[in-house]
C-alpha positions in Angstrom: -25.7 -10.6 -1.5 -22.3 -11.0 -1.8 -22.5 -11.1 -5.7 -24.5 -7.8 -5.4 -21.5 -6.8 -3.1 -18.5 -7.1 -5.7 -20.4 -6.3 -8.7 -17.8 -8.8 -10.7 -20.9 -9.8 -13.0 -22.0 -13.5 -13.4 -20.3 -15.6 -10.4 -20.5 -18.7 -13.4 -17.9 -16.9 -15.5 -15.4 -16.6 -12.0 -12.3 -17.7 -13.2 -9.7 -19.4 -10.3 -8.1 -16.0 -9.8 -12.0 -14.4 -8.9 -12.2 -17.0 -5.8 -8.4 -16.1 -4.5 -9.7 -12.5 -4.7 -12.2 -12.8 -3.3 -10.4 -14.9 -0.5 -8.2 -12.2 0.0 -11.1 -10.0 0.3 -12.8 -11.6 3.5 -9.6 -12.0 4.6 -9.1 -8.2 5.1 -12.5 -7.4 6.0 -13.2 -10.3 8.7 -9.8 -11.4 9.8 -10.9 -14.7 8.8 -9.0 -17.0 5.7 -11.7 -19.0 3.8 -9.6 -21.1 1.4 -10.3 -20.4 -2.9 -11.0 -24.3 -2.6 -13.9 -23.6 0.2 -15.2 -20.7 -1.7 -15.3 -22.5 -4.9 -17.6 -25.1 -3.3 -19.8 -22.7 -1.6 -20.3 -21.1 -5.5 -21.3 -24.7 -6.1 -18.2 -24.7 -8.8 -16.5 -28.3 -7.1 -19.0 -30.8 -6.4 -19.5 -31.7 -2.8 -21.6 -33.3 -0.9 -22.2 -31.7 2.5 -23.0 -28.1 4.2 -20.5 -25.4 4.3 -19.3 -25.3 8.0 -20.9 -22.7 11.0 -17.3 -21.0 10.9 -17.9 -21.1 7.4 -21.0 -19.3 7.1 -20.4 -17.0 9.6 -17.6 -15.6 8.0 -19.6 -15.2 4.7 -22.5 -13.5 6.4 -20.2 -10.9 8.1 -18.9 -9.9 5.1 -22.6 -9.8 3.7 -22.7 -7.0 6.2 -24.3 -8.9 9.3 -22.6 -10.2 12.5 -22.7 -13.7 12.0 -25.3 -16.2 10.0 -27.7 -16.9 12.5 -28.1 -12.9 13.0 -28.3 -13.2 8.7 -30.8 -15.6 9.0 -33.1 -13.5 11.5 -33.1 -10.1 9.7 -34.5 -12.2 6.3 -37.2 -14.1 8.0 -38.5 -12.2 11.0 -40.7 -9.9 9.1 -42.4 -13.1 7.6 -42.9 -14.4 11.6 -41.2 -17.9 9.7 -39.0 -19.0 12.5 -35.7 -20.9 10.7 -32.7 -22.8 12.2 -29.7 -20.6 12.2 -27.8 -23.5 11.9 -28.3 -27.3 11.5 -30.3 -28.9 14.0 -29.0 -31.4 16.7 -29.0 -34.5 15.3 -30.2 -36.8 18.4 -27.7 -39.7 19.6 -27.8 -42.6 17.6 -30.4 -45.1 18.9 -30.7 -48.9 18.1 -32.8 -48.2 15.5 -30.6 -46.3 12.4 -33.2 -45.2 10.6 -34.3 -43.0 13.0 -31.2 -41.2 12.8 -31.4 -40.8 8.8 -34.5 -39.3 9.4 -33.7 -36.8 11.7 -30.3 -36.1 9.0 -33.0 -35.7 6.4 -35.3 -33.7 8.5 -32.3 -30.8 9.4 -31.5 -31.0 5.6 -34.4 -30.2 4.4 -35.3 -27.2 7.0 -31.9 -25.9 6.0 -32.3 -26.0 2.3 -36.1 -24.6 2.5 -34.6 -21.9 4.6 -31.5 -20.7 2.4 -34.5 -21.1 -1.0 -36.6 -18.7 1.3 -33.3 -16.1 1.8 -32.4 -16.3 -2.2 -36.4 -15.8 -2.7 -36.5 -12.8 -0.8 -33.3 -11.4 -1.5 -34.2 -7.8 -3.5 -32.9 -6.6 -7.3 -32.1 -2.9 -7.0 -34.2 -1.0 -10.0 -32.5 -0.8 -12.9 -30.7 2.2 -13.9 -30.0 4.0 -17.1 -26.5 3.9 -17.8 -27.2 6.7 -20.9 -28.2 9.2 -18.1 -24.9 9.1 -16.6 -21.6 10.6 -17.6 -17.9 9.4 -17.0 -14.3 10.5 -17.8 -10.9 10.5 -16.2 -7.7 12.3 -16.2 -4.4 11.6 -15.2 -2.8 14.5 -13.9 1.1 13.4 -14.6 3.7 10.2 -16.1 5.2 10.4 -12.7 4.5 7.6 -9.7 1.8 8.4 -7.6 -0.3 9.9 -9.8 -3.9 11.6 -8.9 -6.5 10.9 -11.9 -9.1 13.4 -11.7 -12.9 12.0 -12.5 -15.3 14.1 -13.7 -18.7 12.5 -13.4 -22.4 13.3 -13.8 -24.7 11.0 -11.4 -27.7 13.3 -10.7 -30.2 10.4 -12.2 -29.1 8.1 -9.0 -32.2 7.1 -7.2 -30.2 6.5 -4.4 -27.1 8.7 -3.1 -25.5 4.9 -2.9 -23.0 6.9 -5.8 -19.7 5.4 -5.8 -16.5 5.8 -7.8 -14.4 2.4 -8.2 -10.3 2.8 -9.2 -10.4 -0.6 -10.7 -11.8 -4.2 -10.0 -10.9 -4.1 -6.3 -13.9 -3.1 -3.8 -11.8 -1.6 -1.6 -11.1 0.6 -3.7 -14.3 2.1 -3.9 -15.0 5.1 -2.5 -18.6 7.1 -1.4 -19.4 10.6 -4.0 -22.2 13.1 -3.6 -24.1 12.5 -6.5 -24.9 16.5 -6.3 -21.0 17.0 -7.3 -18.9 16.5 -10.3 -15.4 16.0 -9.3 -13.6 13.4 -7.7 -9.6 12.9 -7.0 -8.3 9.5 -6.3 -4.0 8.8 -6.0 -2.7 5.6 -7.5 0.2 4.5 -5.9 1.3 1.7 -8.8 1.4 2.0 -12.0 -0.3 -0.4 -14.5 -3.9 -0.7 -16.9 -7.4 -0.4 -14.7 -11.0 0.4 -15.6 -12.6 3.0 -13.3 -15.8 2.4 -12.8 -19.2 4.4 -12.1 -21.3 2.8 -9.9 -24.6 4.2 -8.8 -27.3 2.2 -6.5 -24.7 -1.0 -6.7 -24.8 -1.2 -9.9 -21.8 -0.3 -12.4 -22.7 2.9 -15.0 -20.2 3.7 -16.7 -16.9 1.8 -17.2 -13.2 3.5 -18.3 -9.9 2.1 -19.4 -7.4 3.9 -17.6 -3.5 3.7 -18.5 -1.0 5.1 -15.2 2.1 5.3 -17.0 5.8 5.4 -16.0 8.0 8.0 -17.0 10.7 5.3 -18.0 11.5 3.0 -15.5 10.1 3.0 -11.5 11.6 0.6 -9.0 9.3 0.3 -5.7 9.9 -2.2 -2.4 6.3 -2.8 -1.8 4.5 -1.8 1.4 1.4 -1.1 2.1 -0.4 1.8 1.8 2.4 3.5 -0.1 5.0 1.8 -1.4 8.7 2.8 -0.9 10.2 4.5 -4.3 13.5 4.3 -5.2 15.7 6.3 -7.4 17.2 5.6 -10.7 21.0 5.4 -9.4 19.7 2.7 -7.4 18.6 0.0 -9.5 19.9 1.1 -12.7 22.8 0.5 -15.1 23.8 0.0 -18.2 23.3 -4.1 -18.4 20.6 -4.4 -15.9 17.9 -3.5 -13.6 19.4 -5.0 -9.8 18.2 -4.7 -6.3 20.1 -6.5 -4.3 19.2 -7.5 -0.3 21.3 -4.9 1.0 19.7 -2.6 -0.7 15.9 -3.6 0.3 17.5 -3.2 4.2 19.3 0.0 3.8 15.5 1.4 3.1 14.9 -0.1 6.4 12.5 -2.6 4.9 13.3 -6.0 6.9 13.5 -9.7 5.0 13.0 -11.4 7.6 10.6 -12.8 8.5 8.4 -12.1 5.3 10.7 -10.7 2.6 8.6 -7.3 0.5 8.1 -7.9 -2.9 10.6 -5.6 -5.1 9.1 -4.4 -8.5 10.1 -2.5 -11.8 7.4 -1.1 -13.9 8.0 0.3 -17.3 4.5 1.2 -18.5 3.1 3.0 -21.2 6.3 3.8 -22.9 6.4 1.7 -26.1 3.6 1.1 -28.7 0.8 -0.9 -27.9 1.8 -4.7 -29.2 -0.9 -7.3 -30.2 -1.3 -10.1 -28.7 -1.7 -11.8 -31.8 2.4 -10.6 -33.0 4.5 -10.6 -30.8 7.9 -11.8 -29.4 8.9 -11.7 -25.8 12.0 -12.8 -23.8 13.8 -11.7 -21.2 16.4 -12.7 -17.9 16.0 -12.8 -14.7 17.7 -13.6 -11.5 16.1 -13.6 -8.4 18.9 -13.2 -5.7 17.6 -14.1 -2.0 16.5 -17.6 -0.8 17.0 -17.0 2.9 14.5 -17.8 5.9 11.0 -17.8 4.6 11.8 -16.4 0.8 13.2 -20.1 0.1 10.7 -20.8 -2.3 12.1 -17.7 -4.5 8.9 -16.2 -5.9 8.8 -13.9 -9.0 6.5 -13.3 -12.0 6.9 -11.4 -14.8 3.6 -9.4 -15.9 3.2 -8.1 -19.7 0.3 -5.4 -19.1 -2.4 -5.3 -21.2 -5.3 -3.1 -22.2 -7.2 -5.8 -20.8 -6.5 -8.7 -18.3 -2.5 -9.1 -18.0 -0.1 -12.0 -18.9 1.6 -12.9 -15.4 4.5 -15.8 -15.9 4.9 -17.6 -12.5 8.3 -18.4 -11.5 9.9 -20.6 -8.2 12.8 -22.6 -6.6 11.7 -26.3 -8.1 10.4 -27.3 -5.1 7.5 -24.8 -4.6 5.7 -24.8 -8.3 2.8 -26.0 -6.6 2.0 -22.6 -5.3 2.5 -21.1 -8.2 -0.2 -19.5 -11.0 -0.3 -18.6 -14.3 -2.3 -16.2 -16.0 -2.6 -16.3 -19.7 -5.6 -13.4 -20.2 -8.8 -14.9 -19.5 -7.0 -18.5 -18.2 -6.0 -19.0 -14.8 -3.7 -22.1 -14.1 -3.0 -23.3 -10.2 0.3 -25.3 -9.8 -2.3 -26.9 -7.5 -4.4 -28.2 -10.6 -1.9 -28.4 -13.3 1.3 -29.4 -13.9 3.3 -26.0 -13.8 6.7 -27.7 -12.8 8.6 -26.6 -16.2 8.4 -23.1 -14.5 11.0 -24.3 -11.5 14.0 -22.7 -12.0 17.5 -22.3 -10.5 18.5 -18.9 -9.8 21.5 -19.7 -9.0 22.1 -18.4 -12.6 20.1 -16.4 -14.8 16.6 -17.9 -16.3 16.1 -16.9 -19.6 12.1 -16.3 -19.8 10.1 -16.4 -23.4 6.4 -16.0 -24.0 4.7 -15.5 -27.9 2.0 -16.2 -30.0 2.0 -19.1 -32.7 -0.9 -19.4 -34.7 -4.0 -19.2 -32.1 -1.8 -20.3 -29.0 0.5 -18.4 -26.5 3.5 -20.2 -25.9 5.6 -19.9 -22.7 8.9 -20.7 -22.7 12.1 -21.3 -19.8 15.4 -21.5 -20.7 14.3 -22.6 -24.4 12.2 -25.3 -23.5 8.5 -24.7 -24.3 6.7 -25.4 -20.5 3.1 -24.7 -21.3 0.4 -23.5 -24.2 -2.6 -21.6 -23.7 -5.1 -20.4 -26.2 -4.9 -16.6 -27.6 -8.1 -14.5 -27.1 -9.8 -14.1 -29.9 -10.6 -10.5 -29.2 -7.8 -7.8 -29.5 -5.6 -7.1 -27.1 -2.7 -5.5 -26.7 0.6 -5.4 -24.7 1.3 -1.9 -23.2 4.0 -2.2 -20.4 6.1 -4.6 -18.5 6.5 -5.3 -14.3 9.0 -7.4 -12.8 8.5 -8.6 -8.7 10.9 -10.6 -6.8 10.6 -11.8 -3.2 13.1 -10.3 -1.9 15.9 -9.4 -3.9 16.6 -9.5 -7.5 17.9 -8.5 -11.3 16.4 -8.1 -15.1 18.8 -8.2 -18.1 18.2 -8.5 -22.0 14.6 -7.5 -22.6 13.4 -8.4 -26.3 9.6 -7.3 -27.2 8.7 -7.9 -30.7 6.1 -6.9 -32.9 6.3 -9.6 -35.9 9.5 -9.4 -37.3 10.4 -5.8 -35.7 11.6 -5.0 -32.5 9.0 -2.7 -30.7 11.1 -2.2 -27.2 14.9 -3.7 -26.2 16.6 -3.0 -23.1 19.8 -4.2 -21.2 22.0 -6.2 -23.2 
């Protein structure tokens, strides 16, 4: 059900970043943190030998959309009359005898794995749809930060009116439309590459890459649901981008005690680059380590028209909750040894990422830190975000195309 519920297609090809999503996700909805690690289990994607706990499955049937999982389990077995354990039965203190207690451990086990075959057995497959009798398009309605895209859409052939319009891979960002109507407005509030989605009866349509540009270069303190925007004259000269803390408090924006992310976009202003050519390097300086922002957190995202590039950096100490994203390959500093992207800011880190041959290469301070293999399908590089904890500053940006330089700022 909660498949059906995200609509992110096959749960076996959930990469690492899916399942901290998705953690997110339940977090917001039930006010409850399952751990990527828990989840990952539950998907049956770490081997483990023992039954996900009743906070556990509580917490997953609420966000299936029932109040907890012994409610879940009545609503899918009541209208068969087959009573079922909403939870493991009692096992009965140990006698003299132990193999009475296995049996009774092998009796629950079995009552609880006939029960969750008999809730997968009954669970329904909506009726397919035909995506051809649907129509889909979108229109940005400026360059400028936020933007309103206007959708245009045709979803009279819904069975349902379950007819949905979906900025981008995020649920939440779904929102209810009349499928009697043809217009829809939505505001995006960062810029960056999305596919809007169509979805009617739970089931995605019609799918659209969307590009929301900058018009040059946008510096935001992050805060949620709008961000706070700032103007040019503050963060911009002639040898760098620079946000310093006192800057971040002068908006009023605290740092204590959980320092907001700072960001620069510059998207959709240069030539797409492929994947497969290109050259990228750059400087950074993240400027506050007070308090809780000790661990220094920054990435630098290349944006793609399709999954992004996000370069993880920290103070050395903290790499282990770090991760990188190379396009379809998700790394955990919790899995992997990330610790050649630890860095001093105490000066600035020079940051390099290209493609040699079928690899990507990543790159600090010259020395080559990790390899990950280039998609073999197209893809393109088609703007640039950099996000500090905090405080920080961007110097000497180099994208290349081959041999040719494609975008150079800040020298």
């Amino acid at each position: 059900m909660i498949e059906h519920k995200l609509d992110w297609g096959d749960s076996t090809a959930w990469q690492s970043r899916d399942f901290e999503n998705l953690q997110q996700l339940i977090l917001d909805e039930t006010g409850v943190s399952l751990s990527a690690s828990t989840l990952r289990r539950v998907w049956g994607r770490v081997t483990y030998n023992s039954l996900p706990s009743t906070t556990t499955l509580d917490t997953l049937a609420r966000f299936a959309g029932t109040a907890n999982w012994r409610q879940f389990i009545k609503e899918h077995t009541d209208h068969n009359n087959t009573a079922a354990p909403a939870e493991p039965l009692p096992v009965p203190k140990p006698a003299k005898r132990q193999p009475a207690r296995l049996v009774w451990m092998l009796a629950a086990s079995v009552m609880i794995s006939l029960t969750l075959l008999g809730i997968f057995a009954l669970k329904k497959t909506p009726p397919p749809v035909k995506k051809s009798d649907y129509r889909f398009a979108v229109k940005p309605v400026t360059r400028s930060i936020p933007n309103s895209v206007i959708f245009t859409y045709d979803a009279v052939a819904a069975p349902t009116d379950s007819v949905y319009i979906q900025q981008s891979w995020d649920i939440r960002r779904r929102t209810l439309v009349s499928k009697n109507q043809h217009t829809h407005t939505s505001v995006y509030y960062e810029p960056g590459f999305y596919l809007a989605k169509l979805v009617a009866n739970n089931q995605v349509v019609k799918e659209i890459p969307l590009l929301i540009p900058t018009d040059g270069w946008l510096a935001a303190i992050s805060k949620t649901p709008v961000p706070v925007y700032l103007p040019a004259a503050g963060f911009m000269n002639k040898s760098m981008l620079r946000l310093p803390a006192e800057a971040v408090t002068a908006h009023n924006m605290p740092l204590q005690p959980d320092a907001p992310d700072i960001c620069f976009y510059n998207v959709g202003n240069f030539n797409p680059v492929p994947l497969s050519e290109f050259t990228f390097s750059v400087r950074v300086k993240n400027e506050y380590r007070e308090g809780a922002a000790a661990c220094q957190f920054t990435t630098i995202t290349l944006v793609t028209d399709d999954s992004p590039i996000v370069i993880p950096l920290s103070a050395k100490g903290c790499v282990s909750e770090i991760g990188l994203l190379s396009v379809d390959q998700m790394v955990s500093g919790k899995q992997a040894d990330l610790s050649g992207f630890g860095a001093d800011f105490s000066d600035w880190v020079q940051i390099g990422c290209k493609s040699v041959g079928k690899a990507l290469e990543y790159n600090v301070n010259g020395r080559t830190v990790y390899t990950c293999a280039l998609p073999e399908r197209p893809v393109h590089i088609v703007g640039m975000i950099y996000r500090f904890k905090g405080a920080g500053a961007v110097k000497d940006i180099n994208l290349y195309q081959q041999d040719k330089p494609v975008f150079r700022a800040f020298f």
